[in-house]
NUVO-353504 format. One record per residue: x, y, z of N, C-alpha, C, O in turn; residue number from 1. Coordinates in nm, 4 decimals. Layout:
<vomis>
VOMI      n_xx      n_yy      n_zz     ca_xx     ca_yy     ca_zz      c_xx      c_yy      c_zz      o_xx      o_yy      o_zz  pos
VOMI         X         Y         Z         X         Y         Z         X         Y         Z         X         Y         Z  NUM
...
</vomis>
This chain:
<vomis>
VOMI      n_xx      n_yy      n_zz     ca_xx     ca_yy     ca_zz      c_xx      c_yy      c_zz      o_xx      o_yy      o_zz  pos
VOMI    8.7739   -3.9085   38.0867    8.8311   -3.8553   37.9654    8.7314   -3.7610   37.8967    8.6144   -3.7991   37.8913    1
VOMI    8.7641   -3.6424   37.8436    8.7218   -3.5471   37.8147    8.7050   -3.5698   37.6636    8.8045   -3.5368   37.5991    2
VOMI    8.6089   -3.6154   37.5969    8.6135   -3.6460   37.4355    8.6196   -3.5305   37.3441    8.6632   -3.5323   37.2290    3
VOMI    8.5658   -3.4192   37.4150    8.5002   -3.3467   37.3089    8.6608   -3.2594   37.3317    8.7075   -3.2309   37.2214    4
VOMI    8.7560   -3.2105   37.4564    8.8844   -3.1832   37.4538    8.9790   -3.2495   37.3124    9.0450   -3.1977   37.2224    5
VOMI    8.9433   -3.3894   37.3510    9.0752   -3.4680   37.2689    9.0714   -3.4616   37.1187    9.1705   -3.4552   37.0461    6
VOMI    8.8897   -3.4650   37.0634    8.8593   -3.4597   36.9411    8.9450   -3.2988   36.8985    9.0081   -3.3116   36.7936    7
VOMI    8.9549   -3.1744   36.9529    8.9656   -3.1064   36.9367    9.1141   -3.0596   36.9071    9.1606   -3.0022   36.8086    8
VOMI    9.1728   -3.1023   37.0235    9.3547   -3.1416   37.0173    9.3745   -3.2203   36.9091    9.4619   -3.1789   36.8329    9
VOMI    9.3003   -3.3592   36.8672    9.3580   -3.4459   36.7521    9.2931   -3.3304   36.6083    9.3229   -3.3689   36.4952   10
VOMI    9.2320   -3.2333   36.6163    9.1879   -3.1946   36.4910    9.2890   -3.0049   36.4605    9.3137   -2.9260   36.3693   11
VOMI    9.3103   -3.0212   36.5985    9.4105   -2.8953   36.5762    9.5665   -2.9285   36.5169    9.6548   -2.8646   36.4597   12
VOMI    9.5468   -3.0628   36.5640    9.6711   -3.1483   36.4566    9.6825   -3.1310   36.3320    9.7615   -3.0661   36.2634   13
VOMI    9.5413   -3.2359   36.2954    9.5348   -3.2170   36.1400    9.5477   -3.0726   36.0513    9.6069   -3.0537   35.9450   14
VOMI    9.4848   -2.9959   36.1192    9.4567   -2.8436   36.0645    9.5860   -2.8169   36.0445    9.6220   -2.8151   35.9267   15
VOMI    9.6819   -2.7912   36.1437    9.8056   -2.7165   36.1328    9.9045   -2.7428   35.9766    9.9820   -2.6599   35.9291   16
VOMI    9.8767   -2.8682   35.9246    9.9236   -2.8745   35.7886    9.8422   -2.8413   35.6555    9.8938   -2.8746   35.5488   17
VOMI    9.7040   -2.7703   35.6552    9.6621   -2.7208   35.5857    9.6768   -2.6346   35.5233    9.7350   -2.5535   35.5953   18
VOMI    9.6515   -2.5624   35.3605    9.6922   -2.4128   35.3634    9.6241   -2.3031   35.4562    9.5452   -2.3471   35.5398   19
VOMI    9.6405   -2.1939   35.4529    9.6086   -2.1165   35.5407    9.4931   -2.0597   35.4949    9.4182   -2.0112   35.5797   20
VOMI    9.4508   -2.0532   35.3391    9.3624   -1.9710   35.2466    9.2172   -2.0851   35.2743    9.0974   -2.0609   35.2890   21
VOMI    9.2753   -2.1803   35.2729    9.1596   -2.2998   35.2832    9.1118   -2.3289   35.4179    9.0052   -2.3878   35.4360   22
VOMI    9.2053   -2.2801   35.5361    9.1519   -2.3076   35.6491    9.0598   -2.1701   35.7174    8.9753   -2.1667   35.8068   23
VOMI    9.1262   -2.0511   35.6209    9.0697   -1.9245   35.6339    8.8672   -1.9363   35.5925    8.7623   -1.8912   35.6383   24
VOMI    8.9282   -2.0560   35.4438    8.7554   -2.0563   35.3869    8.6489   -2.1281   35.4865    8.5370   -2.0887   35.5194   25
VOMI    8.7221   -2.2516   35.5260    8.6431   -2.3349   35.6197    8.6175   -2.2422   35.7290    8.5024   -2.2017   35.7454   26
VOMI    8.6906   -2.2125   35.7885    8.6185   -2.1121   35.9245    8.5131   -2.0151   35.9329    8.4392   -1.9785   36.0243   27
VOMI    8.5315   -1.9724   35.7695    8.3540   -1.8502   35.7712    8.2799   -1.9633   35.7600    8.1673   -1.9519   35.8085   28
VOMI    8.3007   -2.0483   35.7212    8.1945   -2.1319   35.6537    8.1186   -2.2058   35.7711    8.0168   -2.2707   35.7469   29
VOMI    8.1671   -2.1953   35.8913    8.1451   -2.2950   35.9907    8.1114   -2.2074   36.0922    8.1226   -2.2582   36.2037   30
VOMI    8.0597   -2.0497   36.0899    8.0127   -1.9670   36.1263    7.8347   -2.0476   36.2038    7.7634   -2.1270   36.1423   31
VOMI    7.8088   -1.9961   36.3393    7.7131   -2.0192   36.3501    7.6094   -1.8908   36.3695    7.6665   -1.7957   36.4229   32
VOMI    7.4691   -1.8667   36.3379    7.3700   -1.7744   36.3098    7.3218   -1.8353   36.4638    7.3666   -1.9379   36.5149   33
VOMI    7.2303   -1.7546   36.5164    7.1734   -1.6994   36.6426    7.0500   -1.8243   36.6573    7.0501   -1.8724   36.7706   34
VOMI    6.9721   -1.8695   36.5874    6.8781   -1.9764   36.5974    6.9534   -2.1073   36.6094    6.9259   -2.1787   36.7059   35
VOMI    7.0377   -2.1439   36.5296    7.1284   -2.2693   36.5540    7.2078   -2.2516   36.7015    7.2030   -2.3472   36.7789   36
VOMI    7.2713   -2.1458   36.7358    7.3316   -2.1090   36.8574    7.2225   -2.1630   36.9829    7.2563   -2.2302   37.0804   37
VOMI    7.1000   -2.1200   36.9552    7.0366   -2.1287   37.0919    7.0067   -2.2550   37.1000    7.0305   -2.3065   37.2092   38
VOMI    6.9351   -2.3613   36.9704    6.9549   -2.4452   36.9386    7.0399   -2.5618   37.0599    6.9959   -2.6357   37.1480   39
VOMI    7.1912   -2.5283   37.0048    7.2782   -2.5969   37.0799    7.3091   -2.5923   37.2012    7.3637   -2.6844   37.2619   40
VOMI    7.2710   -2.4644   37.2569    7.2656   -2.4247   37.3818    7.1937   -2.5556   37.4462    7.2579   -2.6518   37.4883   41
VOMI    7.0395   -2.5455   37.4485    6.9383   -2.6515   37.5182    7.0034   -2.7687   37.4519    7.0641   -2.8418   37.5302   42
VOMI    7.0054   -2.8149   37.2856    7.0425   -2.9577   37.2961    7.2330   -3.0148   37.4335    7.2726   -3.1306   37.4461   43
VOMI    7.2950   -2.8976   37.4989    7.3923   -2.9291   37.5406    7.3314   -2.9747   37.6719    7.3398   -3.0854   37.7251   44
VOMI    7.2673   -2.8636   37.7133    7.1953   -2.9320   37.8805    7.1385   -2.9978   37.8655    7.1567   -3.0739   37.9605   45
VOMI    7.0705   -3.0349   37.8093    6.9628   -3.2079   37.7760    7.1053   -3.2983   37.7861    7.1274   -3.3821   37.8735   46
VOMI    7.1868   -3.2656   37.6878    7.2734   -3.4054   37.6835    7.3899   -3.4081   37.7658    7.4734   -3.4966   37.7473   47
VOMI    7.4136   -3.2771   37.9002    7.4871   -3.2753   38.0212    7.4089   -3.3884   38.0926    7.4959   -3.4666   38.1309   48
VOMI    7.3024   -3.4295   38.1246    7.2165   -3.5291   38.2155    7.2160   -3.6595   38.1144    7.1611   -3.7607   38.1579   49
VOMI    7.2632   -3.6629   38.0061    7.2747   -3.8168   37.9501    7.3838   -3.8523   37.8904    7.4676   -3.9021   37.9655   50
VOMI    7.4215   -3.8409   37.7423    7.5397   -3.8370   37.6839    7.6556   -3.7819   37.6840    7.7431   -3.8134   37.6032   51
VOMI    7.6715   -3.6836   37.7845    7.7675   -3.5954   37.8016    7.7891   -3.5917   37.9666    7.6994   -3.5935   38.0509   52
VOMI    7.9446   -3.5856   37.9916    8.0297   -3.5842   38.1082    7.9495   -3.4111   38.1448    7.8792   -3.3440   38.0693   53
VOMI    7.9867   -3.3859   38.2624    7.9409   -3.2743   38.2754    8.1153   -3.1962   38.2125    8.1273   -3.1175   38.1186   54
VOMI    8.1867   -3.2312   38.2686    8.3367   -3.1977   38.2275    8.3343   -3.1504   38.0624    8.4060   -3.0555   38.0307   55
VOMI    8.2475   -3.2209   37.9540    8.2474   -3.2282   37.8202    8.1348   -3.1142   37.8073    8.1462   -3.0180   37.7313   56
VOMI    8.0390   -3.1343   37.8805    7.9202   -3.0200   37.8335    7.9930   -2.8842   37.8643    7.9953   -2.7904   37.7845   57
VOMI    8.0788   -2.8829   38.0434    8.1129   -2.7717   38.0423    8.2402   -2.7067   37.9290    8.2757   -2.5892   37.9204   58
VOMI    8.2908   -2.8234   37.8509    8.4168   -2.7516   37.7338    8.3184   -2.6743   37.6056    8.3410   -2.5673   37.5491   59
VOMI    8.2126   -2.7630   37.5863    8.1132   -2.7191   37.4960    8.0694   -2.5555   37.5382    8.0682   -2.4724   37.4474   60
VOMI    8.0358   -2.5160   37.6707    7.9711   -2.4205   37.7504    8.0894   -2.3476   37.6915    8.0618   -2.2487   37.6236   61
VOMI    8.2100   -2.3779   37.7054    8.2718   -2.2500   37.7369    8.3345   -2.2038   37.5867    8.3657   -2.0870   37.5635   62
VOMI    8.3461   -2.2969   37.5030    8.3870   -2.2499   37.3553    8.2417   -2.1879   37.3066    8.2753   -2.1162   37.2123   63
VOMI    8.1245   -2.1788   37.3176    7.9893   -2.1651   37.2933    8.0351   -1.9949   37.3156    8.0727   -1.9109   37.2339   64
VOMI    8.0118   -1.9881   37.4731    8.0362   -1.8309   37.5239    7.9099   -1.7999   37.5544    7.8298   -1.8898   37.5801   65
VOMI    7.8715   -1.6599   37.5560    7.7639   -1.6243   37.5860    7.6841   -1.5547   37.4341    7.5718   -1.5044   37.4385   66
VOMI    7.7416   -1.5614   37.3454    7.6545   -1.4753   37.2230    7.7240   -1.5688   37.1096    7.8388   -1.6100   37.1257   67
VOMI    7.6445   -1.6011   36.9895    7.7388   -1.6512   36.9099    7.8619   -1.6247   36.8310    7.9340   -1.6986   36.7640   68
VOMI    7.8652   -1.4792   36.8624    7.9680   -1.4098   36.8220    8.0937   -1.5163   36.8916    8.1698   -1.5932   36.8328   69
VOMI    8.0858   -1.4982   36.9803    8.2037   -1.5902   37.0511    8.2448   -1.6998   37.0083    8.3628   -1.7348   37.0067   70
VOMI    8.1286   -1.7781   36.9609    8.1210   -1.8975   36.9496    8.2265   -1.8753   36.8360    8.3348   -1.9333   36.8430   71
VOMI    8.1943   -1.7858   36.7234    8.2536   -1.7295   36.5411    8.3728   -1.7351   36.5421    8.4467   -1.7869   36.4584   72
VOMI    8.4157   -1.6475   36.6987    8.5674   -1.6246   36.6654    8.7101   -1.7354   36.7288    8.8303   -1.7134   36.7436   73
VOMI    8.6186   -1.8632   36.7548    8.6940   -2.0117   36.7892    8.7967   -2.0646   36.6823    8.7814   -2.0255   36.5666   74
VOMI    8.8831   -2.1363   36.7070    8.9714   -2.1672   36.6532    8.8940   -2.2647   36.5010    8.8482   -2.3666   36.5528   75
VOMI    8.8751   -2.2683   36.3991    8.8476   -2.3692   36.3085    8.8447   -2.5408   36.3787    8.7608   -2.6224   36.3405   76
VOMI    8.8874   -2.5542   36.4214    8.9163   -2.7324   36.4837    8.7872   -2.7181   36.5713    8.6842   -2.7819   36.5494   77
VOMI    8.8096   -2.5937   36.7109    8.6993   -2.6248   36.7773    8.5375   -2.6120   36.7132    8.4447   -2.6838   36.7504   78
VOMI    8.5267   -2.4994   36.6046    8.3699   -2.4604   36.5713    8.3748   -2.6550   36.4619    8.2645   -2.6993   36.4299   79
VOMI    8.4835   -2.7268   36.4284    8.4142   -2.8258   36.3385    8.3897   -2.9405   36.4210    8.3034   -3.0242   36.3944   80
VOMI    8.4828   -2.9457   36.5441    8.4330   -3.0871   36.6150    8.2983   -3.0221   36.7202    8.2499   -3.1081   36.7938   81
VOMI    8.2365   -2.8807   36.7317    8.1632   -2.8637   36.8213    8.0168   -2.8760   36.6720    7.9215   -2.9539   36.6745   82
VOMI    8.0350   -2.8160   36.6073    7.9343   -2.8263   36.4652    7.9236   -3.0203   36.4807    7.8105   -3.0681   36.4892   83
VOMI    8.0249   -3.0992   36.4825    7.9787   -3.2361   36.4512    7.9113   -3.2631   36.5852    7.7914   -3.2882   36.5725   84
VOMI    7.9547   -3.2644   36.7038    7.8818   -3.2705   36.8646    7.7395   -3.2593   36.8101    7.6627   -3.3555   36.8127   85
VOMI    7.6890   -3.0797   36.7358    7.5665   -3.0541   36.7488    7.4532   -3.1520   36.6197    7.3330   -3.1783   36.6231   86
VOMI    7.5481   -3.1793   36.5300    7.4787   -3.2725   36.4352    7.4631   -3.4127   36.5339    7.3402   -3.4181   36.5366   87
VOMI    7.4896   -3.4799   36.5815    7.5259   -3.5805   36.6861    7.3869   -3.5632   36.7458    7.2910   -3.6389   36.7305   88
VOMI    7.3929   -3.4412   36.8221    7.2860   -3.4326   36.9702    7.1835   -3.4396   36.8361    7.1435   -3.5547   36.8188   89
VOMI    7.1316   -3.3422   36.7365    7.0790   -3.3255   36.6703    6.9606   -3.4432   36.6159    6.8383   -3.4309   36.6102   90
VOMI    7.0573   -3.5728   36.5753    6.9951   -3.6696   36.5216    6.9785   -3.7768   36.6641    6.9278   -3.8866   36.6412   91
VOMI    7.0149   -3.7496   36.7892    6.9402   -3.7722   36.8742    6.8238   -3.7854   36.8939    6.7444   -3.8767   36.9164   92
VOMI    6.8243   -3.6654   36.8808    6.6752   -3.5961   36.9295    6.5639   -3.6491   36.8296    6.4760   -3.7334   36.8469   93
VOMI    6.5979   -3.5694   36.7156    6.5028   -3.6479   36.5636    6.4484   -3.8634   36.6325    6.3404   -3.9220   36.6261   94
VOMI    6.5752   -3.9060   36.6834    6.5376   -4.0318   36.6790    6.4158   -4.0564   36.8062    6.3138   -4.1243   36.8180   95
VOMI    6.4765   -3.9790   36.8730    6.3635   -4.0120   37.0448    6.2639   -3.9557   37.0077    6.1733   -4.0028   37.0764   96
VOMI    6.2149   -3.8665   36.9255    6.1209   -3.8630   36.8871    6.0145   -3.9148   36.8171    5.8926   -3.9067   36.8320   97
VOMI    6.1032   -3.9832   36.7182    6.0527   -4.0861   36.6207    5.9999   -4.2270   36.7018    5.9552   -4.3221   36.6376   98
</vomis>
């Protein structure tokens, strides 16, 4: 089972009854900048070899894209369940370190 698919399908749910002005705001807002992008890049292959299906890293790979531009112009559902993924890997990492 593909988690990071289903999170995405169950959140394109929720979205669809939102206003449109508010889902317009959330989506700049959830914009990612070029240091966080690369960021997620490496935390995804680190967590393809542990926490992640390769099936899940590769849905991550491919909503990502190759520039973050790509990443910008994703549906709202996918940039918020892929933004929570990267907070996730994020406080991973912080912990194995600790």
């Amino acid at each position: 089972m593909n988690r990071i698919a289903a999170a995405i399908a169950k959140a394109k749910i929720i979205i669809e009854n939102k206003p449109a002005a508010e889902v317009d705001l959330l989506n700049k807002s959830l914009d990612m900048p070029f240091d966080m992008y690369c960021k997620f890049q490496e935390l995804k292959s680190v967590a393809s070899m542990t926490v992640l299906s390769m099936d899940e890293a590769m849905t991550i790979y491919s909503y990502l894209g190759n520039t973050p531009e790509h990443f910008n112009k994703q549906h709202v559902a996918v940039k918020g369940i892929l933004l929570t993924v990267f907070k996730e890997l994020l406080e991973r990492q912080v912990k194995a370190a600790a």
